[in-house]
C-alpha positions as MATLAB code, in Angstrom:
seq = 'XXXXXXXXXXXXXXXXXXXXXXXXXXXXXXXXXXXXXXXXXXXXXXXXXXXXXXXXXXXXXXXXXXXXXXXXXXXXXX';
ca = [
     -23.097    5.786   28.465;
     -19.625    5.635   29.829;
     -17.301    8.444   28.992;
     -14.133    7.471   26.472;
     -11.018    9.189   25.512;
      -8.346    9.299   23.271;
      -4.651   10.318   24.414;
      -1.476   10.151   22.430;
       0.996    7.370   24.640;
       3.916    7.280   22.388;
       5.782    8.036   19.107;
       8.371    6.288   17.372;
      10.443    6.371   14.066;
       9.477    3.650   11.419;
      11.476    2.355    8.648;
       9.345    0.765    5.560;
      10.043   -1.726    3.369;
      11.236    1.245    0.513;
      13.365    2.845    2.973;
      11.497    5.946    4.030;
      11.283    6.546    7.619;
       8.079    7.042    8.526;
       7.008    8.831   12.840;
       4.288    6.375   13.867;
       1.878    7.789   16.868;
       0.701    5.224   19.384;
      -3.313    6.340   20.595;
      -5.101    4.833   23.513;
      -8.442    4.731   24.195;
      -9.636    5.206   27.598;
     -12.504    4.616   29.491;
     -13.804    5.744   32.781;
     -15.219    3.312   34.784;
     -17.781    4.182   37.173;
     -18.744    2.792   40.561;
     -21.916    3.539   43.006;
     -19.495    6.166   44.848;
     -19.007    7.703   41.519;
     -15.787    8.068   38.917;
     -13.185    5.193   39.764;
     -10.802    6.484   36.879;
      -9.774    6.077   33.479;
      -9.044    2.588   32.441;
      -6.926    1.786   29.071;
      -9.533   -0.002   27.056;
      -7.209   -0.526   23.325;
      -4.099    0.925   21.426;
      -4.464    2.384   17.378;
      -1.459    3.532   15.879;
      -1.363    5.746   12.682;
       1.459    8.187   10.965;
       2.380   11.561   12.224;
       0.343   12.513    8.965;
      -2.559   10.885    9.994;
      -2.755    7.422    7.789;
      -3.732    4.314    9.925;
      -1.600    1.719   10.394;
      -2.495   -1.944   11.488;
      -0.120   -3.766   13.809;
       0.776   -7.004   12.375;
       0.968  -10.343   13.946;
       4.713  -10.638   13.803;
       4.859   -7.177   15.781;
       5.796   -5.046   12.531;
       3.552   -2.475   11.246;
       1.301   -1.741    7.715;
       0.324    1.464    6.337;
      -3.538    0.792    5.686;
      -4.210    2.573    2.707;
      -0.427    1.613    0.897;
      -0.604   -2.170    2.324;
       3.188   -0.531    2.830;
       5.562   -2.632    5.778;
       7.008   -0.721    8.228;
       9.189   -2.073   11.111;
      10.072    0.314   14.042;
      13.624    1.473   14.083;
      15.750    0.788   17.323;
];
């Protein structure tokens, strides 16, 4: 079973559509590939995002942002 992990690649401020600003976390999923000479490194496999609070939040298709749980906009700020 091949080994995963989850890191914390970036952070940035989030305004939503009631005007609260909202710190987003970007968290990648890695996983380490393998060959016959053994560990070839850790590999980005997929990106999740969720609040600094710990909500998830979907990426849309337009690039914006949505709180899960709140179906709440958010678009990020600069």
């Amino acid at each position: 079973m091949p080994l995963r992990q989850d890191m914390e690649t970036g952070r940035f401020k989030a305004r939503a559509e009631d005007g609260t600003v909202h710190s987003v976390v970007e968290v990648t999923s890695f996983i380490q590939m393998v060959t016959f000479r053994g560990p070839a490194g850790w590999v980005p496999e997929g990106k999740s995002y969720r609040l600094d609070e710990g909500e998830t939040v979907e990426e849309t298709a337009d690039g914006c942002f949505r709180i899960a749980a709140t179906g709440l906009a958010l678009r990020r700020i600069g």
